[in-house]
C-alpha positions as CSV (number, residue, x, y, z in Angstrom):
1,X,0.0,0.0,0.0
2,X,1.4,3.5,-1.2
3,X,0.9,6.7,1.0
4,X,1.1,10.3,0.8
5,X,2.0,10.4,4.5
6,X,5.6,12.1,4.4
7,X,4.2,14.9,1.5
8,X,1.0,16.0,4.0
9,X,3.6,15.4,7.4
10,X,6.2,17.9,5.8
11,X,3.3,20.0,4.4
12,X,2.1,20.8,7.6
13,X,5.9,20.6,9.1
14,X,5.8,18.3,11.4
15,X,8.6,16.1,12.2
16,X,8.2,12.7,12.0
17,X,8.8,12.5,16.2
18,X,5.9,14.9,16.5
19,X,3.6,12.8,14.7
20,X,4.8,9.8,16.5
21,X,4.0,11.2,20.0
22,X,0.7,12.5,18.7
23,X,-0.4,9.0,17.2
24,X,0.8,7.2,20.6
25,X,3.9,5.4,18.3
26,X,8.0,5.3,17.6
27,X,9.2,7.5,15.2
28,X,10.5,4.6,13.7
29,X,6.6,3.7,12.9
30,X,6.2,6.3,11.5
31,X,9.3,6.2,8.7
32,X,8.6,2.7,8.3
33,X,4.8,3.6,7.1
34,X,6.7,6.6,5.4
35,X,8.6,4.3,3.9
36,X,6.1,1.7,2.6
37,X,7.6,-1.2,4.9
38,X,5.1,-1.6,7.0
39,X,1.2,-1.3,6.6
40,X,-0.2,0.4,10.2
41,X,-3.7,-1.1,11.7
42,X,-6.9,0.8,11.1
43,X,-6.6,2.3,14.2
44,X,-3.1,4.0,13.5
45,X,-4.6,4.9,10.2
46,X,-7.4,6.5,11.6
47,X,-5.2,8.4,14.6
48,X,-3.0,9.2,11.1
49,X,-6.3,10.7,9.4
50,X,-6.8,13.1,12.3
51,X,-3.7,14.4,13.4
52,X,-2.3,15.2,9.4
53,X,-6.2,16.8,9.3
54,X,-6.5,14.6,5.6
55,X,-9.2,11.9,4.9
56,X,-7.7,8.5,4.9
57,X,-8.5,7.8,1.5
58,X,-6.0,10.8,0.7
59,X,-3.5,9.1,2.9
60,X,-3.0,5.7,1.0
61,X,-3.4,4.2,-2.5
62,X,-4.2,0.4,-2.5
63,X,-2.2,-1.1,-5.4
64,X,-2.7,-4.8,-6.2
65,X,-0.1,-6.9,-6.6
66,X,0.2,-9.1,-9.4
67,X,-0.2,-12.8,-9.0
């Protein structure tokens, strides 16, 4: 799954250690998500939606993987 996370976190400038403490996670999370090597749980996605003020749709593109 692709995300717009590190574009909308800089955006509004937060750091990525900011956002961590916000969300209740490492900043490590959060430049794995950045990083598309790890997927977070609905709930971090959701706690993601609010703090960076963006719908979660706007947050990550789905992109199936071929078989």
């Amino acid at each position: 799954m692709k995300n717009n996370i590190r574009v909308i976190r800089k955006g509004l400038k937060l750091s990525q250690e900011e956002l961590a403490k916000q969300c209740g996670v490492t900043r490590q999370t959060i430049n794995a998500i950045e990083n598309n090597k790890y997927d977070p749980t609905l709930s971090l996605a959701y706690k993601l939606s609010k703090h960076l003020n963006t719908p979660i749709e706007k947050l990550f593109h789905y992109e199936e993987e071929p078989i």
